[in-house]
N, C-alpha and C positions, 0 to 999 in steps of 0.2 A: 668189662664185667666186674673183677676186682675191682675196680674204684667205684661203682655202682653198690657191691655190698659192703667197702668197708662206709659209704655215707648213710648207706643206711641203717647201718650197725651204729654209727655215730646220732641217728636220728633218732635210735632205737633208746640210746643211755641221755641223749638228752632230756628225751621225754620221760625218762623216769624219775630222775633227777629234776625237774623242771614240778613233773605233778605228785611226786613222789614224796619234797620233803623242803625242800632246800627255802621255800616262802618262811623256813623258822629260821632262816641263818642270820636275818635283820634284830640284834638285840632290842629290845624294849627301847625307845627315846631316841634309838639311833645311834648312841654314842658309841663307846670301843677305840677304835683307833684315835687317838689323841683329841684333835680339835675337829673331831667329823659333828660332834653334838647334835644340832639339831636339825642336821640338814638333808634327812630321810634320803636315802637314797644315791648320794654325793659321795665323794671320796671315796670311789671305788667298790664303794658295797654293791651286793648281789638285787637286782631289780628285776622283781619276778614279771613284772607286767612288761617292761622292755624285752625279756627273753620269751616270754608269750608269742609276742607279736614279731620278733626277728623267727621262731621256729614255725607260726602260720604261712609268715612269707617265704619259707623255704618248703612246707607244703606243699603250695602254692605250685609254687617253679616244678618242683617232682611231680607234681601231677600233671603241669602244662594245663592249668584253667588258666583263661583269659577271664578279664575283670568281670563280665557278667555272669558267668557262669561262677565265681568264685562267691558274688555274693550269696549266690543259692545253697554251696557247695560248703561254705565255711561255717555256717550254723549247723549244721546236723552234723560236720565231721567235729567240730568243736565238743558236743557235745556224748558223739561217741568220745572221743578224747579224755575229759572228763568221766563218763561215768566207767572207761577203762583201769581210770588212776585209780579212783575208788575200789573196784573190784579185783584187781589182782594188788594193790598193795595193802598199808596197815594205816591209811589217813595219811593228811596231808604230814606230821611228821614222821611218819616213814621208821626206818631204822634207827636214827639220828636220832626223833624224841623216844623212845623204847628206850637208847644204849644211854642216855641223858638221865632218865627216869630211874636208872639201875645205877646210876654213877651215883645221881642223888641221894639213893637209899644206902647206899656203900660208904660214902665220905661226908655226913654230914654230922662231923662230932659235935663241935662248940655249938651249933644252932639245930641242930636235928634234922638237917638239908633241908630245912623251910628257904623259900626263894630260890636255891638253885636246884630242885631236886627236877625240875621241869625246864623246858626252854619257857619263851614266852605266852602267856595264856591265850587263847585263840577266843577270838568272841564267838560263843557257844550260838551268837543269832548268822552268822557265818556256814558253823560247821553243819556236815552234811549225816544224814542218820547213821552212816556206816563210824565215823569220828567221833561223835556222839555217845555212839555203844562202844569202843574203843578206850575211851576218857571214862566212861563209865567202871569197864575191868579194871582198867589202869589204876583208880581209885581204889576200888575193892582189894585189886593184889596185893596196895601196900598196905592194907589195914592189917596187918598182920593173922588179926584173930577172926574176921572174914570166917562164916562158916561155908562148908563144901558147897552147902544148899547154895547160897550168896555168889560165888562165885558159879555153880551151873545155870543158875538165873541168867547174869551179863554173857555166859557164852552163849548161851539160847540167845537174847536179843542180839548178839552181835552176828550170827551164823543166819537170824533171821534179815538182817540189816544185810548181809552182804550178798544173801537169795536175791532180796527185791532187787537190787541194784544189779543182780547178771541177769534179771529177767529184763529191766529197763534198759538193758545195753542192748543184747538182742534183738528186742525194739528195736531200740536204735542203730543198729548196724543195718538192722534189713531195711530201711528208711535211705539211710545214706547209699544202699549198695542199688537205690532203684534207681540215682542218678548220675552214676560213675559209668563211665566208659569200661570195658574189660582190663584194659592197661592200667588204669587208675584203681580199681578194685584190686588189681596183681600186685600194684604199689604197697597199696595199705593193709594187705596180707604180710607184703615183705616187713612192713614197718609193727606189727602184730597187733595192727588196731583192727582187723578184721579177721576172723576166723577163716 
């Protein structure tokens, strides 16, 4: 039973960490550590689509679907999965671009933190509406002189942006939970992707 909840508790921080933020740890061009340059993904860097797919397959196993049942099973829990990161965190950067965003406005003498005040720019055809109206505040809060109005505005879109998205979970929870076994349903309550 302990080893049952500390994996799941392990399953629990990987997936936050996983949809949570960490897709911004790859610098722009790939380079950083020495001669990794251009080889995306190589020398040890974080691959988010590799740990995607090692965490479906361990899914997978905790649920005990067999292949046919898993291909039914892996698209509506993927996508609870997904619109759970959305709705209980802050976008795909997470804490990490927040405490970035605040470093950058902090330390940016000689250049005014132009270029590092952010990790790297996410393509805005990418980001999901709830990131979108996030990147939106985010902008306004640093413009210093931002009137109150200006910022009630983006918290209204963003408070509206992350409604939709617990109402599209919900969806999709009761979707996913018409074809789980009770054991599998017990699973992913433990794992906090079902209410």
């Amino acid at each position: 039973m302990r080893k049952q909840l500390i994996g799941i508790g392990i399953v629990a921080c990987v997936l936050a960490l996983t949809f949570g933020g960490l897709c911004i740890a790859q610098p722009p061009g790939g380079g950083g550590q020495g001669g990794a340059g251009g080889r995306g993904g190589q020398g040890g860097q974080f691959d988010p689509a590799q740990m995607r797919q090692r965490m479906m397959e361990y899914m997978k196993q905790q649920l005990g679907a067999d292949d046919a049942a898993w291909k039914v099973l892996e698209p509506r829990l993927t996508k609870v999965m997904d619109l759970n990161r959305q709705a209980q965190g802050t976008g795909r950067g997470g804490m990490l671009g927040m405490m970035g965003g605040a470093r950058g406005q902090r330390g940016g003498n000689a250049t005014g933190g132009q270029g590092t005040r952010r990790g790297p720019q996410q393509d805005p055809a990418t980001m999901t509406g709830v990131e979108k109206a996030l990147e939106q505040l985010r902008v306004t809060l640093e413009n210093q002189s931002a009137s109150p109005e200006e910022i009630k505005t983006q918290l209204t879109t963003l408070r509206e942006a992350r409604e939709k998205v617990r109402s599209e979970l919900a969806t999709a929870q009761q979707e996913l939970k018409k074809i789980l076994t009770v054991r599998q349903e017990a699973q992913l309550v433990m794992m906090q992707q079902l209410p």
